[in-house]
C-alpha positions as CSV (number, residue, x, y, z in Angstrom):
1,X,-2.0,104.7,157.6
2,X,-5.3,103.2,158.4
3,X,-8.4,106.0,159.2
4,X,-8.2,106.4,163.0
5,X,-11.7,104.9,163.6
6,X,-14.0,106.0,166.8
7,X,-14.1,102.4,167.7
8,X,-14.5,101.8,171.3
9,X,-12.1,99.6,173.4
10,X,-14.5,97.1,173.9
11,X,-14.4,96.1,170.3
12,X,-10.7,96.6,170.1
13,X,-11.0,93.6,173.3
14,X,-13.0,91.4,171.6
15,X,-11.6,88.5,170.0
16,X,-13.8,88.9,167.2
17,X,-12.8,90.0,163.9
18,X,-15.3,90.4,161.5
19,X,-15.5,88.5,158.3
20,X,-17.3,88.9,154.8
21,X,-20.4,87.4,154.1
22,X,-22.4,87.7,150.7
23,X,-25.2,87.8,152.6
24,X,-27.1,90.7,151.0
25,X,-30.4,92.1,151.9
26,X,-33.6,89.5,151.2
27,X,-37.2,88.9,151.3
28,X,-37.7,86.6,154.2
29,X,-39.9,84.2,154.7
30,X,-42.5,84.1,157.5
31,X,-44.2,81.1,159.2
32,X,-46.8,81.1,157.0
33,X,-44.7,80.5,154.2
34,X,-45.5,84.1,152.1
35,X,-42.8,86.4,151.2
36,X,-42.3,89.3,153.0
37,X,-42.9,92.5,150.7
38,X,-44.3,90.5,148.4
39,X,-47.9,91.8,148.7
40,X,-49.2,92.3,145.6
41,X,-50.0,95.5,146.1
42,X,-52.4,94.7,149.3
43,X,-50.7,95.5,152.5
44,X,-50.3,99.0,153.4
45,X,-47.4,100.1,155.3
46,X,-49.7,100.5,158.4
47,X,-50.0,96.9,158.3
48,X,-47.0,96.2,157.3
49,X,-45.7,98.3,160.7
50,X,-47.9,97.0,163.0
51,X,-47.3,92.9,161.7
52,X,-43.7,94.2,162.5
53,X,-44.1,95.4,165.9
54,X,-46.3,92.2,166.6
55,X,-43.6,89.7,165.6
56,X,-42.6,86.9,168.3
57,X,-38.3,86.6,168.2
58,X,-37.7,83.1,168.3
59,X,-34.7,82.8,170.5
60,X,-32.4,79.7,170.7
61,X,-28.7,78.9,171.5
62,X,-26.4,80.7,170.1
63,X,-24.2,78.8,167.4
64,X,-20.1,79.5,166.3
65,X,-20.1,83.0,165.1
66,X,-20.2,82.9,161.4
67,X,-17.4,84.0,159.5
68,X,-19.1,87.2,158.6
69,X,-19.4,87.5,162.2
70,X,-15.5,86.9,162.8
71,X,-16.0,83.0,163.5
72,X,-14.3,81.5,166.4
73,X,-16.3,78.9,168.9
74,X,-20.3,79.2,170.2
75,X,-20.5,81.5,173.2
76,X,-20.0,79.8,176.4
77,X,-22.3,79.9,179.3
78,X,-22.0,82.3,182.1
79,X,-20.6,81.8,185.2
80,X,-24.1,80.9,186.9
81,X,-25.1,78.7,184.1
82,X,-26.9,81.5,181.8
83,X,-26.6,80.3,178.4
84,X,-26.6,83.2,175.4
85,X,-29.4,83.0,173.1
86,X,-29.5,84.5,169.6
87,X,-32.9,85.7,167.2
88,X,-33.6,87.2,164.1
89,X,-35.5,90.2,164.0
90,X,-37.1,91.5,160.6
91,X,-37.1,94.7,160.0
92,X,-38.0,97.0,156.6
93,X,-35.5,97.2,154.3
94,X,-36.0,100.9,153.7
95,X,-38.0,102.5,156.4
96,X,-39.5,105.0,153.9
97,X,-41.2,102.2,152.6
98,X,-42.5,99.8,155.5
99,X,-44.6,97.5,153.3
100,X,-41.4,97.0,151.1
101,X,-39.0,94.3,150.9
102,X,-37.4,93.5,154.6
103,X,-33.9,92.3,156.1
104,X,-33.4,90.2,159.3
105,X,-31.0,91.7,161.5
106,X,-29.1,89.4,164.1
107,X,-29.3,89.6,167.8
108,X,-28.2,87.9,170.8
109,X,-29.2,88.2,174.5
110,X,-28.6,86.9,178.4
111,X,-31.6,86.8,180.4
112,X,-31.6,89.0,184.0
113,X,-29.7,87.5,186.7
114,X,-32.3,89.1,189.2
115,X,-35.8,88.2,190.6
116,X,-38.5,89.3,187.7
117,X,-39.7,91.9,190.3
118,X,-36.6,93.6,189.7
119,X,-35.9,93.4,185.8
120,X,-35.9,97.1,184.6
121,X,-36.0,95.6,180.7
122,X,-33.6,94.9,178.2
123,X,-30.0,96.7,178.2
124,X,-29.0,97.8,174.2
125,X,-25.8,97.9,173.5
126,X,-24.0,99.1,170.5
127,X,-19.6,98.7,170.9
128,X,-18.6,101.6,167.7
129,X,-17.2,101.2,164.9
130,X,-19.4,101.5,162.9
131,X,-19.2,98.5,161.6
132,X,-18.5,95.6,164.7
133,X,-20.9,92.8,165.1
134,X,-22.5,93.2,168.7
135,X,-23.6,89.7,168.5
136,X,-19.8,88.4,168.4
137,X,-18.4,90.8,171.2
138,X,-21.0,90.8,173.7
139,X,-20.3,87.7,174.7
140,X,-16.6,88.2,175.4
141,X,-17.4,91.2,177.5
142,X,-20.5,89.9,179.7
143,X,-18.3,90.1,182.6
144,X,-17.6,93.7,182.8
145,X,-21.7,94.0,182.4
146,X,-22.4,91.6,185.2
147,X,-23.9,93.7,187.9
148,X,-26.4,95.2,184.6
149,X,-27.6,91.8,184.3
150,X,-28.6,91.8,187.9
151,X,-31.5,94.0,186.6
152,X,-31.6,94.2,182.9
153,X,-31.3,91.3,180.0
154,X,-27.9,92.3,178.2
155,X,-28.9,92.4,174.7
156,X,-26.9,93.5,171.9
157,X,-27.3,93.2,167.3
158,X,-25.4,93.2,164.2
159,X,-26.4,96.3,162.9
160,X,-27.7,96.4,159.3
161,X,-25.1,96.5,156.9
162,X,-22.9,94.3,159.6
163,X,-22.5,90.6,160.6
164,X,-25.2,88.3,159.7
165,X,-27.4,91.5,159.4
166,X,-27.1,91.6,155.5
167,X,-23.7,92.5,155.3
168,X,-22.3,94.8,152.5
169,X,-19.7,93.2,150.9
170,X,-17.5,95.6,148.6
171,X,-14.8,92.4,147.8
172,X,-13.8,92.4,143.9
173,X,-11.1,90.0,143.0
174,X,-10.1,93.3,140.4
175,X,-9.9,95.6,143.3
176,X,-6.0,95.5,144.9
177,X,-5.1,94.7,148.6
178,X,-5.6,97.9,150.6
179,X,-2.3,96.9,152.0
180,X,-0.8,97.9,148.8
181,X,-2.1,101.1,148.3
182,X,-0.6,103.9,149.6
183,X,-3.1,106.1,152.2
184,X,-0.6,108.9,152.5
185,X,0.4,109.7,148.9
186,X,3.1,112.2,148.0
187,X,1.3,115.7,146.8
188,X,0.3,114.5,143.4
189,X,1.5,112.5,140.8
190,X,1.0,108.2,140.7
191,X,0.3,107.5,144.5
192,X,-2.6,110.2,144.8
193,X,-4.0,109.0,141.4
194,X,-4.0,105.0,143.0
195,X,-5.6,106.1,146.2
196,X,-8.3,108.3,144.3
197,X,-8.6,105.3,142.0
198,X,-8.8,102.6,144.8
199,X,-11.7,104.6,146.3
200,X,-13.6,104.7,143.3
201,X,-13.4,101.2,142.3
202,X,-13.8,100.1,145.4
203,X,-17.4,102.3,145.6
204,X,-18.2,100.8,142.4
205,X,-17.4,97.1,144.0
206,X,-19.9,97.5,147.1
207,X,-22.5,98.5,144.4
208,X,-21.7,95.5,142.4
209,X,-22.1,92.8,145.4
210,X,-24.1,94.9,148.0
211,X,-25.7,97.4,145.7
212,X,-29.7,96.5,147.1
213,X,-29.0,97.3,150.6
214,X,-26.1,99.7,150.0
215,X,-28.8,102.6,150.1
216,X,-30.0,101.6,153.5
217,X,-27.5,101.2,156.3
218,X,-27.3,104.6,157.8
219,X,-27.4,105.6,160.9
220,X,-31.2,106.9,161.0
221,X,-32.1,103.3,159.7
222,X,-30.6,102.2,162.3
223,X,-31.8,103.9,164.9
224,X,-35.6,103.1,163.7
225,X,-34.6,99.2,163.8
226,X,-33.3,99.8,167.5
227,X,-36.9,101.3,168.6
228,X,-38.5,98.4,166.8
229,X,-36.5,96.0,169.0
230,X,-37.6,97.9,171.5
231,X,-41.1,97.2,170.8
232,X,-40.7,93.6,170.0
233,X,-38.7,93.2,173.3
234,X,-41.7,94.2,175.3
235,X,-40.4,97.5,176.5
236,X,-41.8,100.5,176.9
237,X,-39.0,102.6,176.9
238,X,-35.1,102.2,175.4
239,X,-32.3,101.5,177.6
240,X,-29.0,101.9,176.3
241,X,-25.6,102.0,176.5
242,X,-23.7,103.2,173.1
243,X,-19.8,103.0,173.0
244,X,-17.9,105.3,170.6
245,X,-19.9,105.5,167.1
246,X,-22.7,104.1,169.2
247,X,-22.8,107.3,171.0
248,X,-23.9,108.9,167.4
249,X,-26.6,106.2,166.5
250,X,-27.6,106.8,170.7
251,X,-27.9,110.5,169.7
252,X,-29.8,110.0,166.5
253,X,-32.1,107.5,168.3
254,X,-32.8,110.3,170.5
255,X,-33.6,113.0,168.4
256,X,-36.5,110.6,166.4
257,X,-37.8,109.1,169.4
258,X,-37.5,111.2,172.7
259,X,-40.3,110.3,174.1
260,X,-39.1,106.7,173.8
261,X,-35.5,107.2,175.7
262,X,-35.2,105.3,178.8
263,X,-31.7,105.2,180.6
264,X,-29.4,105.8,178.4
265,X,-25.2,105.9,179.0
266,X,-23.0,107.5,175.9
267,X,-19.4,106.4,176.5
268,X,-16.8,107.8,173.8
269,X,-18.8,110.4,172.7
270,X,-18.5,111.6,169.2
271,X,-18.9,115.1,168.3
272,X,-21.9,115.7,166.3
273,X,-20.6,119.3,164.9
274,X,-18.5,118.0,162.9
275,X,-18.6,117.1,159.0
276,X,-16.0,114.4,158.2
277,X,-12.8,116.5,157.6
278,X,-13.5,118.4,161.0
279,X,-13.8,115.1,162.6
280,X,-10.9,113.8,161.2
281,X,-8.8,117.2,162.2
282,X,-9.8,116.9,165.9
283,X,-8.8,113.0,165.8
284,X,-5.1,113.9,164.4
285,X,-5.2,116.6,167.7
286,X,-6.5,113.6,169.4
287,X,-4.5,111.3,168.8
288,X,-1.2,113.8,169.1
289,X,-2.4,114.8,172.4
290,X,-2.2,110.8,173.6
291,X,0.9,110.0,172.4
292,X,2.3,113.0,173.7
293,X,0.5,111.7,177.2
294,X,2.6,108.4,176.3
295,X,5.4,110.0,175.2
296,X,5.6,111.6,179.1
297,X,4.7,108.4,180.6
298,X,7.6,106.3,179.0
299,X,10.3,109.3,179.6
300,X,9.2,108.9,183.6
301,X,9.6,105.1,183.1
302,X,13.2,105.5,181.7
303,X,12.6,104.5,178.2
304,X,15.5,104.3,176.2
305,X,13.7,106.4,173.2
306,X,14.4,110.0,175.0
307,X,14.6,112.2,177.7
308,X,11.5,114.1,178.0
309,X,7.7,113.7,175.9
310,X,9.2,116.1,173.2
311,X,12.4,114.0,172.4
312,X,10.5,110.8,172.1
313,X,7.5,112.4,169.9
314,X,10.6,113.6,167.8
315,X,12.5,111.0,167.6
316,X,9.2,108.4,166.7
317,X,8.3,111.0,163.8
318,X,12.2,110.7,162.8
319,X,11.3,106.7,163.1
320,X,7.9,106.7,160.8
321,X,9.8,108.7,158.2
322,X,13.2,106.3,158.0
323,X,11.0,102.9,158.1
324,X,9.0,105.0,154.8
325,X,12.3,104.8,153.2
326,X,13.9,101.4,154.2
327,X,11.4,99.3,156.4
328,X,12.4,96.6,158.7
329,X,12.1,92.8,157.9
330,X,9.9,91.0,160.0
331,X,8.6,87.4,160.7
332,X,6.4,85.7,157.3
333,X,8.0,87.8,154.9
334,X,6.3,90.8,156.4
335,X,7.7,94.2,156.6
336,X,7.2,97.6,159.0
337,X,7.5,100.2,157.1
338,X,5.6,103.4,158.3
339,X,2.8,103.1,158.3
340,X,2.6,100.1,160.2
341,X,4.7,101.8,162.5
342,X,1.7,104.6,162.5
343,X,-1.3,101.8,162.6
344,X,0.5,100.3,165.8
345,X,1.0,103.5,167.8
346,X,-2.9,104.1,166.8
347,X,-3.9,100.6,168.0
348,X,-2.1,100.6,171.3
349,X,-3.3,104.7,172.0
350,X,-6.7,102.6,172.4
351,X,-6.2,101.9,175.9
352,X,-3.7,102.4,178.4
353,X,-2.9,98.5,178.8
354,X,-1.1,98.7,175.8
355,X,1.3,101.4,176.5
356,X,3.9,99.0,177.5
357,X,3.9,96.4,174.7
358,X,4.3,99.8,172.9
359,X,7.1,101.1,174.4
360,X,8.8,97.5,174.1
361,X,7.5,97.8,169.8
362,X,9.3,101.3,169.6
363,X,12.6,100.4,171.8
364,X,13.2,97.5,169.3
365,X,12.2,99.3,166.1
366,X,14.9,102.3,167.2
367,X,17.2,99.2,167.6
368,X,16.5,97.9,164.3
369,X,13.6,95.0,165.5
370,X,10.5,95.6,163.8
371,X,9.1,92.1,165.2
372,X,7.0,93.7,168.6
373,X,5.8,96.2,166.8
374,X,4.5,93.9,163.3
375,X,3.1,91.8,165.9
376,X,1.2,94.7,167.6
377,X,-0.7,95.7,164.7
378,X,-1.8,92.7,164.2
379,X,-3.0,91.6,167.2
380,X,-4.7,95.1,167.5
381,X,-6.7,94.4,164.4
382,X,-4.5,97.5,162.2
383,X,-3.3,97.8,159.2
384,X,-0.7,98.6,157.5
385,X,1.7,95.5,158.7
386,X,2.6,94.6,154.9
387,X,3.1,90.8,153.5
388,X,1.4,88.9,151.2
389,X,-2.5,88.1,151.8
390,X,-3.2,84.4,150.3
391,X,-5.6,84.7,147.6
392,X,-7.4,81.8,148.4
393,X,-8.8,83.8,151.8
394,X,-10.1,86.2,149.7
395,X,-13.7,85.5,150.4
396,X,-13.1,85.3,154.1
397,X,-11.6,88.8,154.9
398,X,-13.2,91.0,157.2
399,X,-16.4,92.7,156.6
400,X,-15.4,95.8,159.0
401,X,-13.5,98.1,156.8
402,X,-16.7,97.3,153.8
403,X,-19.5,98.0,157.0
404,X,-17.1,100.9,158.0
405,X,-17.3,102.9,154.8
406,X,-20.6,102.4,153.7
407,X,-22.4,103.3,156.8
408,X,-20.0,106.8,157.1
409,X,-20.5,107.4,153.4
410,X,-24.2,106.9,153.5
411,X,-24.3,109.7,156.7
412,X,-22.2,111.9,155.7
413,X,-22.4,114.2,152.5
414,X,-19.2,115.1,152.7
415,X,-17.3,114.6,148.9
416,X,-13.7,115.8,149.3
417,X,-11.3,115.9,146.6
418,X,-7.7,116.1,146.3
419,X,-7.9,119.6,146.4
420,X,-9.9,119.8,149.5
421,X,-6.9,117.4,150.8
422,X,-4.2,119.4,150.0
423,X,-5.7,122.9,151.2
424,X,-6.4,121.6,154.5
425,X,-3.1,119.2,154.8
426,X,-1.1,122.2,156.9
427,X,-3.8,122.1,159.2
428,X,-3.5,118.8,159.9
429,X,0.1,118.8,160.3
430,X,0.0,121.1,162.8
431,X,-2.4,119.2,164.3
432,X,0.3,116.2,164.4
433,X,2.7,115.4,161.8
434,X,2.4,111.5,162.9
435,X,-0.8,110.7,162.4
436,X,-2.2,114.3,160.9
437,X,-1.3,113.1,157.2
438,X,-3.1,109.6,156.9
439,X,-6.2,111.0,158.2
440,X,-6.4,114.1,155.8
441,X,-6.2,111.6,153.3
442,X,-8.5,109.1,155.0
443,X,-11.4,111.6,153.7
444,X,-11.1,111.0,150.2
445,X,-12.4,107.3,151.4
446,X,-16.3,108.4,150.2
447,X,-15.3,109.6,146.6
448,X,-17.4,108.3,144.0
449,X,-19.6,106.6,146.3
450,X,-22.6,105.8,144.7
451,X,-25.4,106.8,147.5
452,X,-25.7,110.5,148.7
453,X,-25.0,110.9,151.6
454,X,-27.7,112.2,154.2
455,X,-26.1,115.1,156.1
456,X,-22.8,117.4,156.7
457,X,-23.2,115.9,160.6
458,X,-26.0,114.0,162.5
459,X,-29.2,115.4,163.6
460,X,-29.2,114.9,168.1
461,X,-31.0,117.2,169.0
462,X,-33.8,115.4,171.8
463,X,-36.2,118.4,173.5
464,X,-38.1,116.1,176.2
465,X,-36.0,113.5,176.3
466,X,-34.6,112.4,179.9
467,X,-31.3,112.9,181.1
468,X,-28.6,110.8,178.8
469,X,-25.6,110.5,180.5
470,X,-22.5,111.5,178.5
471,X,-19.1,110.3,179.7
472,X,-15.8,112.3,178.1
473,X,-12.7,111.1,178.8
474,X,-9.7,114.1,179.3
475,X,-7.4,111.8,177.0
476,X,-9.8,110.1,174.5
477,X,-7.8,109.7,171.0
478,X,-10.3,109.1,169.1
479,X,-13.4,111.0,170.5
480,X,-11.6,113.8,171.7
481,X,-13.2,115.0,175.4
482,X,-14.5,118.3,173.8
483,X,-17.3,116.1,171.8
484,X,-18.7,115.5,175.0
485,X,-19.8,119.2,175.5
486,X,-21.0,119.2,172.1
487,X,-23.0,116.1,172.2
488,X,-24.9,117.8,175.4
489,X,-25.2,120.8,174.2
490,X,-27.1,119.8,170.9
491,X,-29.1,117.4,172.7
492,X,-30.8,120.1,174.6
493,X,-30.9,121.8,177.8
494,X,-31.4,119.0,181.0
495,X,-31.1,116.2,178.5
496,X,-27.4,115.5,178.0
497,X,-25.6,115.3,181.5
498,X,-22.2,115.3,181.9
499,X,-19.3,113.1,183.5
500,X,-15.7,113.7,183.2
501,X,-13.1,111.1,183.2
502,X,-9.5,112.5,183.3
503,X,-7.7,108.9,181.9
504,X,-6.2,108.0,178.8
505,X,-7.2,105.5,175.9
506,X,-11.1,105.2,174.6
507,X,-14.1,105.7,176.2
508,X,-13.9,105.2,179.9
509,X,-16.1,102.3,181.7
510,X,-14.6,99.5,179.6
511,X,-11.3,101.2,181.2
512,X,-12.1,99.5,184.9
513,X,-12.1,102.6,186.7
514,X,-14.3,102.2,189.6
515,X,-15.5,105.9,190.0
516,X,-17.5,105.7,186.3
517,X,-18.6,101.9,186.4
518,X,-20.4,103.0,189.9
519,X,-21.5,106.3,187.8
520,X,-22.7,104.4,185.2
521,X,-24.6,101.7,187.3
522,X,-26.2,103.8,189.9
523,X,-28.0,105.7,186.7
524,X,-28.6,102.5,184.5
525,X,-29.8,100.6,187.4
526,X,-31.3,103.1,189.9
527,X,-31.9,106.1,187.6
528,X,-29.6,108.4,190.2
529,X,-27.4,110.5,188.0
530,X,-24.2,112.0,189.2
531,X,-23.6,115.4,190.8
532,X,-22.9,118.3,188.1
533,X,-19.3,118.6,187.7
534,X,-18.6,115.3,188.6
535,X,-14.5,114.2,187.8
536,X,-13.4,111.0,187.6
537,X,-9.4,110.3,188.2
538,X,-7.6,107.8,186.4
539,X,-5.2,105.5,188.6
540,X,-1.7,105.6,186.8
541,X,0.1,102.6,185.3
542,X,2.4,100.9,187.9
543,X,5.8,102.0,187.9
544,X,7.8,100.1,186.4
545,X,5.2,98.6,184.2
């Protein structure tokens, strides 16, 4: 089973799928024709910071994606003609070290709608992951931002380590499909030692091909490269709307630079209390807790896969196990087997859209069709959906999963080992015995990783800063609701403001509910917050549907 990333929905919309690049962190150079970092020994790193700050983007249209940004065709104008522009921005390498070598990040933008009397700034957006290329799924989400752009320009990045912002790239033609490995071993024995074995080669791969910025694409990077866009953008303050892991680098932004917080929306939020194996515990709750929501839905729909929410959670975990032992033949010489069963349950608990192409998937698979749900998994962007991958695509598979683990295994300090696994695995199949395993074992995933890790859990606390808007959705799989509370809590007293959305899937203004989006506006574009306590309901899937 694939780790249950806190990816928001609107990356799980985009078309996009990122790509690997070799692309690896360089040494620009400027207009003048002199390398970057290459000072001799002259430029201090106040200079070095304040040539930074003082650099002019040069914007212009925005070509085809690149494959390490998930290809596909140039953005299209907006509907009134707007066209997207992209930019490099260059930024230090390693922020300890200003005067150092630098990377250029990527960056695309559409200008304000609005009069230039009303223009508030530029809007930052960052869509989770970690690891999705802003600059690919902006675009094919610029119409549920619309009435943003009536006073902000919508501007989003490829976040360093991501895209065509140096991106790591951990590919090793030694290295075996992670398709073949299997994420939920038995206790011990072969399987455990391939996984642990996996993990470690593929750390020593991403220090092979990406070793020179491997070091450097954390989230506190990150989050000083988002206030130097700030500066270079002209604003005086950061406005910002973070989806999912976005909420995290939003927090961490906050805590170095409160005074520099402007409005700022968290959707999704992440819990910054917990290290990686408590994240990954309250995720297996999470995701439990909205399939069991799904569960009740499809019962009240007349699904053919049970009675009530406890017959059809039963009778899916029956499923998983059986298609573990024989899996179904599907289309291309593909199989579902059980975890693919498991990656397109987790795919479609994203967003309540998908519930009924998922309760089609699971009909058929009781009956012995594994085609809906194969297809599912796909089209979600899982894992887990078996076949052969062509060899000769190698070199053009997606960057995500390398961008995913290096940025979590650079934050976080956790180093399980089997052992840690195995002592905790009761825990987390109490927590839910569908998806409970694969994560226990998704924390192995920074074993042997060749760059310690910063911290057991982020660092958000922001006395000073304004309000930040937190919104917490009741049903969130994979930010459970309860990180919401955290997240304000740490941030500090007045600073992290509550709204509560009682829906299901992840995060909740990409979900079209009217009461948040006119939440979420009135603060981005008016600064009015909403009342404390505020709920927002969820209107229930058609019946029928």
């Amino acid at each position: 089973m694939p780790t249950a990333r806190a990816i928001s929905t609107a990356v799980l919309l985009s078309t996009a799928t990122l790509l690997a690049s070799s692309l690896t962190a360089c040494a620009p150079t400027d207009p003048d024709g002199d390398r970057q970092g290459d000072t001799g020994g002259t430029t201090t790193d106040a200079q070095a910071l304040t040539k930074l700050r003082d650099q002019s983007l040069i914007w212009k249209a925005c070509p085809a994606p690149s494959p390490a940004q998930g290809g596909g065709e140039a953005p299209a104008a907006l509907p009134d003609g707007t066209r997207w522009q992209c930019a490099t921005l260059r930024t230090p390498l390693d922020w300890k070290n200003p005067s150092g070598e630098s990377m250029d990040l990527a960056l695309i933008r559409a200008r304000t709608s609005g009069a230039p009397d009303d223009r508030i700034g530029s809007l930052l957006f960052n869509f989770g992951g970690p690891g999705g290329s802003g600059v690919a799924t902006l675009p094919g989400l610029a119409a549920d931002y619309e009435k943003l752009r009536a006073r902000y320009d919508l501007v989003s990045f490829d976040p360093r380590g991501v895209g065509d912002s140096s991106a790591v790239r951990c590919l090793d033609a030694g290295l075996p499909d992670e398709d073949e490995i299997d994420n939920i071993p038995d206790d011990g024995g072969d399987e455990t030692n391939a996984l642990v074995r996996f993990n470690r080669e593929t750390a020593a791969a991403c220090k092979k091909n990406s070793g020179d910025v491997l070091p450097y694409v954390g989230t506190t990077q990150a989050a000083q490269d988002m206030d130097l866009m700030r500066q270079v953008l002209g604003d005086e303050k950061l406005h910002y709307l973070g989806i999912s892991y976005g909420t995290e680098l939003g927090g961490v932004y906050a805590h170095l630079f409160p005074e520099h917080v402007g409005r700022a929306v968290l959707d999704g939020v992440v819990d910054p209390t917990h290290d990686m194996m408590e994240e990954a515990l309250a995720q297996a709750g999470g995701f439990q807790l909205a399939f069991e929501h799904f569960a009740a839905w499809c019962a009240r729909q007349g699904c053919t896969l049970g009675d009530d929410a406890e017959d059809i959670v039963d009778l899916v975990v029956g499923l998983e196990a059986a298609l573990d032992d024989t899996p179904l033949p599907t289309p291309d010489d593909a199989e579902l087997d059980g975890d693919a069963l498991v990656a397109a349950v987790t795919g479609a608990l994203y967003r309540q859209d998908y519930w009924p192409a998922l309760r089609v998937g699971l009909e058929a698979a009781a009956d012995d069709d594994g085609d809906v749900l194969h297809d599912l998994a796909e089209a979600l962007g899982q894992h887990g959906t078996g076949g052969d991958t062509d060899d000769d695509t190698t070199d053009e598979e997606s960057n995500e999963d390398d961008a995913f683990r290096a940025i979590t295994c650079d934050d976080s300090s956790s180093r399980y080992t089997v052992a840690d696994v195995l002592s905790r695995l009761p825990d987390f199949l109490e927590a839910s015995p569908l998806f409970g395993p694969g994560l226990a074992w998704s924390t192995l995933s920074c074993d042997g990783w060749p760059v310690p890790g910063a911290a057991r859990h982020p660092e958000v606390s922001a006395p000073g800063a304004p309000p930040v808007l937190l919104v917490g959705n009741t049903g969130d799989p994979a930010t459970p609701y309860e990180g919401a509370a955290r997240m304000a809590q740490r941030l500090g007293e007045k600073v992290g403001i509550e709204l509560t959305y009682e829906g299901e899937g992840h995060g909740a203004y990409d979900s079209g509910n009217t009461c948040v989006q006119n939440a979420v506006d009135a603060y981005l574009l008016n600064g009015t917050l909403p009342k404390p306590g505020t709920v927002c309901e969820a209107e229930p899937l058609p019946e029928g549907k």
